[in-house]
N, C-alpha and C positions, 0 to 999 in steps of 0.2 A: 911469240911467247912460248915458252916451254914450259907445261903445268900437262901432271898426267895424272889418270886414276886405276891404282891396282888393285882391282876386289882382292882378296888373300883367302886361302883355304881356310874352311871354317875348324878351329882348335878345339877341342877341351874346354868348354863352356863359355864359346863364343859362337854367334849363330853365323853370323856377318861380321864382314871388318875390314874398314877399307883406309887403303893407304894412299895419303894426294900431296902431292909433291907442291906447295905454295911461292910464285914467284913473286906476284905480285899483288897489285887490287886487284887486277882482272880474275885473280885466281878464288875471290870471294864467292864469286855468282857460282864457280866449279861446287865451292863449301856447303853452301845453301841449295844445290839441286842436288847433292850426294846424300844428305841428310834425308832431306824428303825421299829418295830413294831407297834408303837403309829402313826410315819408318814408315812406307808404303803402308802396313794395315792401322797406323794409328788416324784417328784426325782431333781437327780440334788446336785447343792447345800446348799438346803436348807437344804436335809437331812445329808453332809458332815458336815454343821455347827455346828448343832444342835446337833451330836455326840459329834465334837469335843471341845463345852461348856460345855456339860453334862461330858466329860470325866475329863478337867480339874478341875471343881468343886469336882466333885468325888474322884479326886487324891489330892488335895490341904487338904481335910477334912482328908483323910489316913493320909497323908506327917506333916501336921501342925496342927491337931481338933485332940481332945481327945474323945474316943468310950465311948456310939457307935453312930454309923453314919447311915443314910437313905438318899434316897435321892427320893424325888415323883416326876413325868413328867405328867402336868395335856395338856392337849389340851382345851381349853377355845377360845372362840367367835368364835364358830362354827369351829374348826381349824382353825382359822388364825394366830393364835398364839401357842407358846410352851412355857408354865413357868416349869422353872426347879427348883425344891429346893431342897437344900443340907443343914441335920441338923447334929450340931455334940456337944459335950459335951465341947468345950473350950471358954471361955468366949472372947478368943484376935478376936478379929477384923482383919480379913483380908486387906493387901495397896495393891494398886498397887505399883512395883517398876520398874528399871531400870532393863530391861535384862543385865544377864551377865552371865559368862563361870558356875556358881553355881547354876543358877534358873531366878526365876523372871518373867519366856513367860506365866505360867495361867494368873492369872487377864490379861496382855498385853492381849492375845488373848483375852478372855471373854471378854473386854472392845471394843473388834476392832468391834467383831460379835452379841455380843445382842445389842438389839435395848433400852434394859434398866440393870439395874442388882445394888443390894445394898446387906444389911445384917439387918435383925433384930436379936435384941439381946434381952434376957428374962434373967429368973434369972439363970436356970440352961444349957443353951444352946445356940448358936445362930442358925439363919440359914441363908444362903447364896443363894442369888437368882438369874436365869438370865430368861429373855423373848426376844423369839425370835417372831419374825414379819415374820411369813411364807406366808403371801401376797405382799411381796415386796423381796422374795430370791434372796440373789445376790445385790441388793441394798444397800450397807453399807454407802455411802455417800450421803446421804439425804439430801435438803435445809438445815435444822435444825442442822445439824454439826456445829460443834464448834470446829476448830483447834487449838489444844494442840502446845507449845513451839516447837515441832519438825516435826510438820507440818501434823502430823496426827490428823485423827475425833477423838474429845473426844466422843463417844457416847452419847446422847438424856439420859437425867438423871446421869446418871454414875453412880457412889458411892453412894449410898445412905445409909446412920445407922442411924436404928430406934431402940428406946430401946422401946420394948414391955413392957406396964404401967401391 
């Protein structure tokens, strides 16, 4: 298996940031101890969450994106925040859909727990993003909620697709 992990030098208002090469599933369990790494001083559930977006992204790129796939965990404004991106070689655009007995709970989740998340799309890839709001853990109903036809938060931004000029 070839799956590697690049911590990167810390930029201009990013504390941490790490770049992980995704081959396969095996490369989830890499997603899920890098996370817990990056948020070493949180606990609770901010760091449950923040696994389980980074995991779904992860596995949605394997399952539906064509290789190859990376996925970076940057910690930006001073950790307050987790952006996760997920890049993969297929041009479709990720929906949210209706759970049901064949799929459909990634985006649902991802949409319940980041606090924003879209898709830029370029010529040869897209990439798939979510930010988590690790100053307000645990928090998922905010003033700013917008409830969806079924009575849940749509999340602050939601869906976003930017096509990269």
């Amino acid at each position: 298996m070839n799956m590697s992990v690049r911590p990167t030098a810390p930029n201009a208002g990013h504390q941490n940031e790490y770049e992980l090469t995704v081959v396969d599933g095996d490369s989830l369990e890499l997603v899920r101890r890098s996370v817990r790494e990056l948020m070493a001083g949180y606990v609770g559930i901010a760091i449950d969450d923040a696994v389980l977006v980074a995991y779904e992204l992860v596995s949605n790129a394997l399952r539906h994106g064509l290789p190859p796939c990376a996925c970076r965990l940057i910690a930006v404004d001073e950790s307050r925040s987790l952006r996760i991106e997920v890049d993969d070689a297929s041009a479709d655009t990720p929906r949210v859909r209706t759970p049901d007995l064949s799929g459909g709970r990634g985006l649902f989740i991802v949409n319940q727990l980041a606090s924003s998340w879209g898709v830029i799309c370029q010529d040869a890839h897209k990439t798939v993003w979510a930010e988590m709001n690790l100053s307000h853990s645990g928090d998922r109903h905010a003033d700013n909620d917008v409830m969806d036809s079924n009575g849940l938060p749509h999340r602050g931004g939601g869906l976003g697709v930017h096509r990269a000029e």
